[in-house]
N, C-alpha and C positions, 0 to 999 in steps of 0.2 A: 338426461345428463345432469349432475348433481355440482360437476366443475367448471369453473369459467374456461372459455377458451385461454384468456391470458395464462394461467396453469398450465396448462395443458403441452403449453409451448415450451415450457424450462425443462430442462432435463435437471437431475441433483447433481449436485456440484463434483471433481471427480477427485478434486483434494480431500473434502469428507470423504468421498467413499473411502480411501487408502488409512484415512482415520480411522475409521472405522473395523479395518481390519487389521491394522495395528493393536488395535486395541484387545482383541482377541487370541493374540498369541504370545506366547510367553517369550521375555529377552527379545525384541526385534532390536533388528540395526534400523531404529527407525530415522530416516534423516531426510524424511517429510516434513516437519512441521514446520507452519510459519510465524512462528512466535519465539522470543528468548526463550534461551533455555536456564536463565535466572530469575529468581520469583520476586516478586516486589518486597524492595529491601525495607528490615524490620522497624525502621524508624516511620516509614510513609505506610507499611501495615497500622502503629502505633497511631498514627494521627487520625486516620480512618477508626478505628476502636474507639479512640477516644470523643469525637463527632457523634457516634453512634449512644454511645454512653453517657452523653452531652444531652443525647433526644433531637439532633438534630436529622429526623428520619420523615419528613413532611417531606411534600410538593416544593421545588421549588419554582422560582420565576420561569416562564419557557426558555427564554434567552441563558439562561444559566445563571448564577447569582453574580451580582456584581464586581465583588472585589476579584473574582476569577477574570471574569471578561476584560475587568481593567488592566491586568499586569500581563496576559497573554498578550492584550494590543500592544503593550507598554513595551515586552521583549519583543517582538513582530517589529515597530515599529525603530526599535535600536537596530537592529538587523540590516532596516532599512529596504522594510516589506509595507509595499504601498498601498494601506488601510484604511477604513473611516469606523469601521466595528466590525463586534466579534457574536458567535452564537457558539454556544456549549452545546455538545450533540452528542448524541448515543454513538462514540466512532467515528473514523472518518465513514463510516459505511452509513452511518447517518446521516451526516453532516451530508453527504454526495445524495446520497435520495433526496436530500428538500431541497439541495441546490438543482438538482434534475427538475424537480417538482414546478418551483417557481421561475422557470427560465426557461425550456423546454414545451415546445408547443408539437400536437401531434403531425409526423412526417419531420419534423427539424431532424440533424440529424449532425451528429458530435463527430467528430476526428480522433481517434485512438491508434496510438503506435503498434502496433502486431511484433512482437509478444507483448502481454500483460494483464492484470490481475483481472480475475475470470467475472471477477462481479460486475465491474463496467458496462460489460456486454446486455447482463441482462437487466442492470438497472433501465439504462436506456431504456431498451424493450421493453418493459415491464410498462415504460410511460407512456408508451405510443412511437417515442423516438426510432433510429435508425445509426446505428454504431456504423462507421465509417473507418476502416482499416488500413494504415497506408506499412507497408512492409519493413523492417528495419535489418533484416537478415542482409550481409553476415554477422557485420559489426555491431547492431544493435544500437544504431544513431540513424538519427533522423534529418532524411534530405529532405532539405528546399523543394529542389523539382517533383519529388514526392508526395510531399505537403498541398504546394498549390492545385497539384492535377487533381487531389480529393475535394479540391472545396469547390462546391453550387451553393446555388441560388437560394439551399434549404439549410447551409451549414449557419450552425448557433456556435457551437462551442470546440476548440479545440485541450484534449485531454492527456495532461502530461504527469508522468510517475519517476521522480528524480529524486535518490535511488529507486532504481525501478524491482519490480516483483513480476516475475521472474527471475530474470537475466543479472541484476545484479550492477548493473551499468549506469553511470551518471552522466549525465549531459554536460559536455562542456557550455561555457559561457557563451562561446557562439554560437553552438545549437540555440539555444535559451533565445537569447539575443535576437537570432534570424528566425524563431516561433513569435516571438516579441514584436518583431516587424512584421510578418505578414498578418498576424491577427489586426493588428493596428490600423493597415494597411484597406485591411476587409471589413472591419469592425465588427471583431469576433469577439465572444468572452472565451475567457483562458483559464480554464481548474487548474493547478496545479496542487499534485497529491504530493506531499514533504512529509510522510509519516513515516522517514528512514531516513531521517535526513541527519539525525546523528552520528548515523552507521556511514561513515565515510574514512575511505582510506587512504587517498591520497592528503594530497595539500591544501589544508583547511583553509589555507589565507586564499586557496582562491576557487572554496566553494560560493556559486553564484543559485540566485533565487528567480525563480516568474516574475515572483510580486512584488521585485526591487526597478522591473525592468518596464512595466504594460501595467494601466491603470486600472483597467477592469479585469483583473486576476482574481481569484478567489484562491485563497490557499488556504489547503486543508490540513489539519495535524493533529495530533493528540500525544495520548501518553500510555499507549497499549504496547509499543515496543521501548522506548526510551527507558523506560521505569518497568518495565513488564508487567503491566496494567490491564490485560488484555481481557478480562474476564469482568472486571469492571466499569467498559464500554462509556469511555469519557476520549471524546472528543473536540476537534474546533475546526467555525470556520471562518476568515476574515476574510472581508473583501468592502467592495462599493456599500455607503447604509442603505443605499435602496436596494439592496437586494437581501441584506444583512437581517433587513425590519422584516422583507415581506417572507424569509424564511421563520426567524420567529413568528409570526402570522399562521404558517403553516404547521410551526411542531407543535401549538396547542390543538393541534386534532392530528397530529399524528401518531407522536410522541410524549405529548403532554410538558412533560420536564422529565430535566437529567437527573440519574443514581444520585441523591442528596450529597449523604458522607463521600463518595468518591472527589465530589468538586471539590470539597474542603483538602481531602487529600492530596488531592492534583494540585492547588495551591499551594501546598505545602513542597508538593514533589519539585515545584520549579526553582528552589531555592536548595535541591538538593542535585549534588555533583553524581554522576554516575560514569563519568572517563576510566577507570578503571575496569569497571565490567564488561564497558568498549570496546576498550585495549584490545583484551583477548580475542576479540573477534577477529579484528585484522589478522593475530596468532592463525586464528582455526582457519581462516582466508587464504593464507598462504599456505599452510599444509594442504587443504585439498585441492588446490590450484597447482602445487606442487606434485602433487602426489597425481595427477588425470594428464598435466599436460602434454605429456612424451605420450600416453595410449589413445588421449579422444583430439578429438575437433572443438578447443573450447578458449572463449575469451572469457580473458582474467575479470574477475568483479570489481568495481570499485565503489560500492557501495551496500548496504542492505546488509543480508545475510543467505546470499543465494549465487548456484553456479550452475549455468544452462549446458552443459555439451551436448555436444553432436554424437548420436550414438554412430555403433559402426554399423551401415546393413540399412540407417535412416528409419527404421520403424521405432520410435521412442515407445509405443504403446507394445508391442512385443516383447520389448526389452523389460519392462516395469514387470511384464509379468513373470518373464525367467528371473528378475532378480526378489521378488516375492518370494520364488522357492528356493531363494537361495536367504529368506531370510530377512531379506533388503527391502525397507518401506522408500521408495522415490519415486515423486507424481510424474507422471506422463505429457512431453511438452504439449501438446495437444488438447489438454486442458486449458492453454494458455494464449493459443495463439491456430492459427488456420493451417501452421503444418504440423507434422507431428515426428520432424526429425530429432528433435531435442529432449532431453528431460531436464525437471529442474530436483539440482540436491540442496537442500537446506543444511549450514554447515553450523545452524543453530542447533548443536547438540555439546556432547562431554569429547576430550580429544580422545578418550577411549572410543567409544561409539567410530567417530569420526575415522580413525585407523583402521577399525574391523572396516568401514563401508568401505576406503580405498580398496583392501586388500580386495573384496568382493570386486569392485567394478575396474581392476587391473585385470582380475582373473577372467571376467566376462569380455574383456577386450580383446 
């Protein structure tokens, strides 16, 4: 045997796989992807060129260089996100491995809302931990009496994604709130993933935060979707400093330090407005929200860039594949979550694209 067990246990991810065969075929209606479908605008390209062209292409600090860490706290803390420091990470996908890393003891075991983003699952795992799944079907909110009955004797952390990935859905306040209380309550730390947290559609005045609410929050974010950065894998994490220091501790052997020019760029990016390329997503939100809700089973998004329905027949993994040959790239809820009635369509695409895929999955209904 030449692979570790821990290997052995992942299966590949099934959002790549659909990449992958996207990739293969000419003109897809592809409206899988989970990234913008605008490129990092030409002035935050320019300042990166320019870092680069500078020689500013060295190691930097693990922590991230400073004057980044300081203004990310500096907005976090205007927000009125309750922080003592910041660490610069490859991602939140980063950022979530060292926070796993240093917090996380083997059999602890995290709290995750069922559906959501497929990485959670196996980071845990990968650590030794135990993902702990409490169901949010129909509506995609999270009870109380749900919440409590998952937590023992081994729970460390409860795991929250507002706007979430999949489904699309944001927590009201008093979700938040009543997460806020029984972590408290338990003395549990609390992740909160806010890397869509721009992407919101309803009433701005009264989007609310984890990490405005419970002290030992860690809230994760970056600039892969806001900016569409994605490729450039610059992230953050703020939370408690003792936990802040002992993740820096850990990304010099994991990670070492972040893409140099990216950070420079990323500071640069937070002083740059991006409400307009926004805008249009609510646009694309309500067209496909419009255009599914008389033929599927589907609650409206309010947040992100994703829409979960309910196929007809309840096999989402059947379905993905008739609409394959019909052309249509949309991941499999199943991917996502422990049932597999649902898929999820990413309506990050062009409103052309976006109209061929209703027309297909009217036709499939």
């Amino acid at each position: 045997m030449l692979l570790s067990d821990r290997v052995m246990s992942v299966k590949p991810s099934g959002v790549r796989k659909i990449f992958d065969l996207a990739s293969k075929v000419k003109n897809p209606v592809n409206l899988s992807i989970g990234e913008p479908d605008f490129d990092i605008p030409d002035a935050i390209k320019q300042e990166g060129i320019r870092w680069i062209q500078a020689g500013f292409n060295k190691y930097t600090p693990s922590g991230g260089i400073p004057e980044l860490r300081e203004k990310i706290l500096h907005n976090l803390k205007g927000k009125g996100i309750i922080c003592d420091d910041v660490i610069i990470t490859a991602g939140v996908t980063g950022g979530l491995l060292l926070a796993l890393m240093v917090t996380l003891n083997p059999s602890d075991e995290i709290i995750i809302p069922d559906p959501c983003f497929v990485l959670y699952e196996y980071q845990v795992e990968l650590l030794g931990g135990k993902p702990v799944f409490i169901d949010t079907y129909p509506d995609f909110t999270i009870k109380e009496e749900a919440l409590r009955n998952a937590i023992t004797d081994r729970t460390r952390a409860i795991l929250i994604n507002s706007p979430n990935n999949p489904t699309g859905m944001v927590c009201s306040r008093a979700e938040l709130e009543m997460v806020a209380a029984v972590a408290r309550e338990k003395d549990l730390l609390v992740f909160s993933d806010d890397i869509y947290d721009r992407f919101m559609y309803g009433d701005i005045s009264q989007q609310a935060y984890l990490g405005q609410l419970y002290e030992k929050t860690l809230t994760f974010g970056g600039f892969s979707k806001t900016w569409g950065m994605t490729g450039w894998r610059i992230g953050y994490v703020a939370g408690p400093k003792e936990v802040i220091q002992c993740m820096i501790t850990m990304q010099q052997y994991v990670f070492s330090s972040i893409n140099s020019f990216a950070q420079k760029a990323g500071l640069f990016a937070l002083d740059y407005n991006v409400d307009s390329l926004i805008e249009g997503y609510k646009r694309k939100r309500d067209l496909i929200y419009e255009g599914l809700k008389d033929k599927y089973n589907v609650v409206k998004p309010e947040g992100a860039y994703f829409i979960f329905p309910e196929v007809p027949g309840g096999d989402g993994d059947t379905f993905v594949e008739k609409a394959l040959e019909k052309n249509l790239f949309i991941i499999p809820g199943s991917v996502f979550s422990r049932r597999k009635s649902h898929i999820r369509i990413s309506f990050a695409a062009s409103e052309e694209n976006l109209l061929k895929g209703i027309e297909i999955l009217r036709n499939m209904a």
